[in-house]
C-alpha positions in Angstrom: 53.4 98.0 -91.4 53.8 94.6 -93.2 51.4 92.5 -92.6 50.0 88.8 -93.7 49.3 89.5 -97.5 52.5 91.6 -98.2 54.3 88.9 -96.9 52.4 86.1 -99.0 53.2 88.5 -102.0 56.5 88.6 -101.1 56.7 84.7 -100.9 54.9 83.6 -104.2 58.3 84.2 -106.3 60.8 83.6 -103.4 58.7 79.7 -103.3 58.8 79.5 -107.1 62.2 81.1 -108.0 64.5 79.6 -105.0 63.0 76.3 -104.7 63.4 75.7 -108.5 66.9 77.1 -108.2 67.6 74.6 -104.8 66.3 71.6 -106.3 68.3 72.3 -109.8 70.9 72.3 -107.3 70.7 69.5 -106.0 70.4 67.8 -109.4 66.7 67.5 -110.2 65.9 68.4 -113.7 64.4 72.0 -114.4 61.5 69.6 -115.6 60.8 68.1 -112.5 61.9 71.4 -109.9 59.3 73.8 -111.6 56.5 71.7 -110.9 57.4 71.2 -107.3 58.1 74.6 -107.0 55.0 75.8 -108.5 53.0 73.6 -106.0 54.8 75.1 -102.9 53.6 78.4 -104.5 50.0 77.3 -104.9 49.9 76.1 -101.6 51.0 79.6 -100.0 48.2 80.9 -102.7 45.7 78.6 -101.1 46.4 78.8 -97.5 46.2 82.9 -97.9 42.7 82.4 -100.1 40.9 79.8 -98.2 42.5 79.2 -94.8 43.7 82.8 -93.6 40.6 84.6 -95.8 40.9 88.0 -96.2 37.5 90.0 -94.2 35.7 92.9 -94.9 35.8 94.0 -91.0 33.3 97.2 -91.8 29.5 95.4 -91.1 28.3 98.6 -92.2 26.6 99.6 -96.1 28.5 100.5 -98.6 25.9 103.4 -99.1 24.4 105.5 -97.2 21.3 106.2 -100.1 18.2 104.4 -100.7 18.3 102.3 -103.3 16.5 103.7 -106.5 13.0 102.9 -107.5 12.2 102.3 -111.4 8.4 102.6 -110.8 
């Protein structure tokens, strides 16, 4: 099943490739499009970081063993 991060994965070179590739269309220069297709990038990087966080849903230790004792 696909689900929130495959799709952000998915759209991090779709952003940066098509929106380059649209506004070189339209008859910005490749100097200008990569930067603002960068930034749409970033901010689908940032939403999935900070807004949509990724969770550890297991509350439970990562081991089941005492922890060791040098003395």
């Amino acid at each position: 099943m696909t689900g929130y991060y495959d799709i952000v994965l998915g759209l991090i070179p779709v952003a940066l490739l098509g929106i380059t590739a649209a506004l070189t269309v339209v008859g910005i220069s490749w100097t200008a499009a990569v930067p603002l297709g960068s930034l749409v990038a970033m901010g689908i990087i940032g939403h999935a970081m900070f807004v949509n966080t990724p969770a550890n849903t297991a509350d439970e230790p990562q081991s089941a063993r005492p922890p060791i004792n040098a003395d």
